[in-house]
C-alpha atoms as one frame of an Amber mdcrd trajectory, in Angstrom:
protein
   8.189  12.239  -3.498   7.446  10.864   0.113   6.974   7.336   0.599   6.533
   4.896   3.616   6.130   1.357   2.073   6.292  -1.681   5.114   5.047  -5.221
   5.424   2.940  -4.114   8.410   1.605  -0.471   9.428   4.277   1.337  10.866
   6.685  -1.574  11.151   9.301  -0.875  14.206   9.777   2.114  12.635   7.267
   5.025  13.622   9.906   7.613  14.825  10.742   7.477  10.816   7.296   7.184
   9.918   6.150  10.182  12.008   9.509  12.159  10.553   8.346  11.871   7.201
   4.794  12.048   7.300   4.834  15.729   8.928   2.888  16.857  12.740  -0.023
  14.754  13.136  -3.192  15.644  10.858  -5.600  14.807   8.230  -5.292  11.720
   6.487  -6.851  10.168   3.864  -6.899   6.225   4.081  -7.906   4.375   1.106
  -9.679   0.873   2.010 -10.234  -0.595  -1.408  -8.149  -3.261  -1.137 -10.133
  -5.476   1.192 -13.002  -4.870  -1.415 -13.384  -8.679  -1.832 -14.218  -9.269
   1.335 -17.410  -7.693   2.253 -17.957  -9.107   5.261 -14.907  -8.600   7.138
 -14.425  -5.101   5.354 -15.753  -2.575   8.394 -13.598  -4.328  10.794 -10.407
  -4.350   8.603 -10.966  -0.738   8.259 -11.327   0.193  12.164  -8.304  -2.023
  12.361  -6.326   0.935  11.143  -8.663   3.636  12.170  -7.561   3.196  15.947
  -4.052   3.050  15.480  -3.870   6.280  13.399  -6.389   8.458  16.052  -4.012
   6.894  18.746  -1.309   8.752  17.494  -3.215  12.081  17.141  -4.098  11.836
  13.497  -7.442  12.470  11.876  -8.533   9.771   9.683 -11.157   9.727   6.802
 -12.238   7.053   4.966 -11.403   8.018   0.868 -13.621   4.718  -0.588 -12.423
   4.682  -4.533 -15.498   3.265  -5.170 -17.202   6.558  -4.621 -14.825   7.722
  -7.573 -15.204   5.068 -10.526 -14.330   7.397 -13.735 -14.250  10.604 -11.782
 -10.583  11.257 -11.451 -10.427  15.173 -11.521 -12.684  14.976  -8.236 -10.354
  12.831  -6.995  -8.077  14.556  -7.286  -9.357  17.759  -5.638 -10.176  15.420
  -2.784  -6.987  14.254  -2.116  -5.407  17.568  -2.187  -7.164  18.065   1.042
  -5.218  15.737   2.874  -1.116  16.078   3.595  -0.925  12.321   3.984  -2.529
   9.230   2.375  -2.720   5.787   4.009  -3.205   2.700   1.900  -3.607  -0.396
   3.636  -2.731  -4.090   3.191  -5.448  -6.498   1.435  -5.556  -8.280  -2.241
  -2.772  -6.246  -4.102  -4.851  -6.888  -7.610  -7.981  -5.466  -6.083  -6.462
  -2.520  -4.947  -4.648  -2.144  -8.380  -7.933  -2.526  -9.869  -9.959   0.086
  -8.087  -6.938   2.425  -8.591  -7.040   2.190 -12.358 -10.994   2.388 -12.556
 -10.532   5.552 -10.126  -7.644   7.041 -12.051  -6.166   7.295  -8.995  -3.051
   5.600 -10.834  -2.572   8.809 -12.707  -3.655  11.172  -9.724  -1.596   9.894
  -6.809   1.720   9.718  -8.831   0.907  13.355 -10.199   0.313  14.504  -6.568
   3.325  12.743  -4.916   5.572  14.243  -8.029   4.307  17.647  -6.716   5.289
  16.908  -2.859   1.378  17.682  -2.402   1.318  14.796  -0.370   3.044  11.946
   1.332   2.191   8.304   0.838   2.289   5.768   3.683   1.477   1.797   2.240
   1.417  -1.325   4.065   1.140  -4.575   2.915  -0.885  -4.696  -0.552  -0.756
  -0.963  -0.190   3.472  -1.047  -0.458   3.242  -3.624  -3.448   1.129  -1.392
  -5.380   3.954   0.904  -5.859   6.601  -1.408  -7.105   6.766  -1.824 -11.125
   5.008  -5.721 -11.705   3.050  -8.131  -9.809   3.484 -11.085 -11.034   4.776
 -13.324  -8.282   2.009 -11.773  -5.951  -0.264 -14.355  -6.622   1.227 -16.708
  -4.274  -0.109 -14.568  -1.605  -2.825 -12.465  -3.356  -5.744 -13.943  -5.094
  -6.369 -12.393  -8.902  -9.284 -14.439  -9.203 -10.725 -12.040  -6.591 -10.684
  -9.069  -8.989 -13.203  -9.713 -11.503 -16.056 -10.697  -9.224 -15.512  -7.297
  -7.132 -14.279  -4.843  -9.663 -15.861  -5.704 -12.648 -12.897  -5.771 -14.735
  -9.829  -8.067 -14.948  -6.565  -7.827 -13.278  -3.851  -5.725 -13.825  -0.583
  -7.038 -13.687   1.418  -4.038 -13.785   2.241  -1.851 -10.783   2.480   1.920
 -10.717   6.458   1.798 -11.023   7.019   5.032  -8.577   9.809   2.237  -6.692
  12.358   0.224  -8.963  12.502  -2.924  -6.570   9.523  -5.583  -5.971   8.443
  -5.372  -2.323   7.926  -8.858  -0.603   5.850  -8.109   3.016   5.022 -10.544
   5.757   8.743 -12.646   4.991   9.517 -14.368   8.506   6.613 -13.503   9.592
   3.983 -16.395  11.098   1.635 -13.671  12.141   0.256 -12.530   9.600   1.614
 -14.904   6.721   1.272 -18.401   8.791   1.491 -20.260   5.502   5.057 -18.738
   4.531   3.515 -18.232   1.120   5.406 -14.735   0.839   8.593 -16.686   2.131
   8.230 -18.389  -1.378   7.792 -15.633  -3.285  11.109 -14.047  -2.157  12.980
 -17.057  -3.265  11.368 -17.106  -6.208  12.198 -13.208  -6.759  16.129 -14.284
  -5.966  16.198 -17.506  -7.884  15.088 -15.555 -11.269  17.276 -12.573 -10.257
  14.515 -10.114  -9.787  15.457  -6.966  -7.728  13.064  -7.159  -4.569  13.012
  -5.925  -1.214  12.022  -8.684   0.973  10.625  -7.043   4.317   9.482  -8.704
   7.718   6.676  -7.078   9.637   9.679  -4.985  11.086  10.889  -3.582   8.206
   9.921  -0.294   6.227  11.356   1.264   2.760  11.547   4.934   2.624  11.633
   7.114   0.017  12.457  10.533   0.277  12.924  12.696  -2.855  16.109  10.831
  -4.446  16.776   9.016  -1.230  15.827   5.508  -0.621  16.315   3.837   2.586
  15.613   0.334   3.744  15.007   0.038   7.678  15.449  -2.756   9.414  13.664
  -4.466  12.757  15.393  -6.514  15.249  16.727  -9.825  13.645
């Protein structure tokens, strides 16, 4: 299993990124979790686009939408791509589109068989860890019904054993400090977390794990 989990696309960390997502090629990004926000989704999206075809890769859009209780052809359509790219958004939502997708059976069943690598950012990194509550600081579950259909899931996939806090120290994209909050909260109640600045990056490589670091 190949993972890539930061607070913020590649974090200060691309060399690794690069290293462990293979020679530049197809990859599949997966959009859903800015489904709530309709009118700011297209932009979001070509947010990420650019910095991806920058770098030489070949980026297509994998909407799970497209794939509400057809998981086998997700399947086969993922096993196209050597890489997948989740990106940041309301954690919930994306949890939610995952399970109506079945891509929470398909992606851990792909990334068991090294088929693929998985790079997450943001809501995208979260989705991995094994709960959510505590997100909701940040992330609004409220948001999940209206746009999914169905209620929120509180349970992550569990493919990482620590909680993943993003955007800690970081004004830019959490100006509010509301993810500042939910790392004490995660070390108050003893909760095993990784609390990572838009520096930062967790990698997992078969039985490896490695937390990187930015400049502090």
């Amino acid at each position: 299993m190949r993972l890539f989990l930061s607070s913020y696309r590649f974090g200060a960390h691309e060399d690794r990124f690069t290293a462990l997502a293979g020679p530049p090629g197809p990859v599949a990004v997966i959009p859903n979790a800015c489904d709530a926000w309709p009118a700011a989704w297209q932009g979001a999206i070509t947010s990420d686009l650019k910095p991806l075809r920058d770098r030489g890769f070949r980026p297509e859009i994998v909407d799970l939408r497209d794939f509400t209780g057809r998981a086998g052809e997700l399947e086969r359509t993922l096993a196209r791509f050597p890489l997948l790219w989740v990106r940041g958004g309301n954690t919930f939502v994306l949890r939610a589109r995952f399970a109506c997708s079945g891509a929470d059976v398909v992606v851990p069943r792909l990334l068991a068989a090294d088929a693929l690598a998985y790079a997450g950012y943001s809501a995208g990194a979260c989705l991995l860890t094994p709960d959510l509550h505590g997100i909701e600081a940040a992330d609004d579950p409220a948001e999940v019904l209206p746009a999914c259909g169905i209620e929120p899931r509180w349970d992550g996939l569990g493919l990482v054993d620590h909680r993943i806090v993003p955007h800690v120290r970081s004004p830019g994209t959490d100006p509010d400090g509301s993810c500042d909050g939910i790392a004490a909260r995660y070390r108050a109640e003893g909760i095993a977390h990784w609390a990572l600045t838009d520096d930062d990056a967790v990698i997992v490589d078969g039985d490896r794990v490695e937390v990187l670091t930015g400049p502090r």
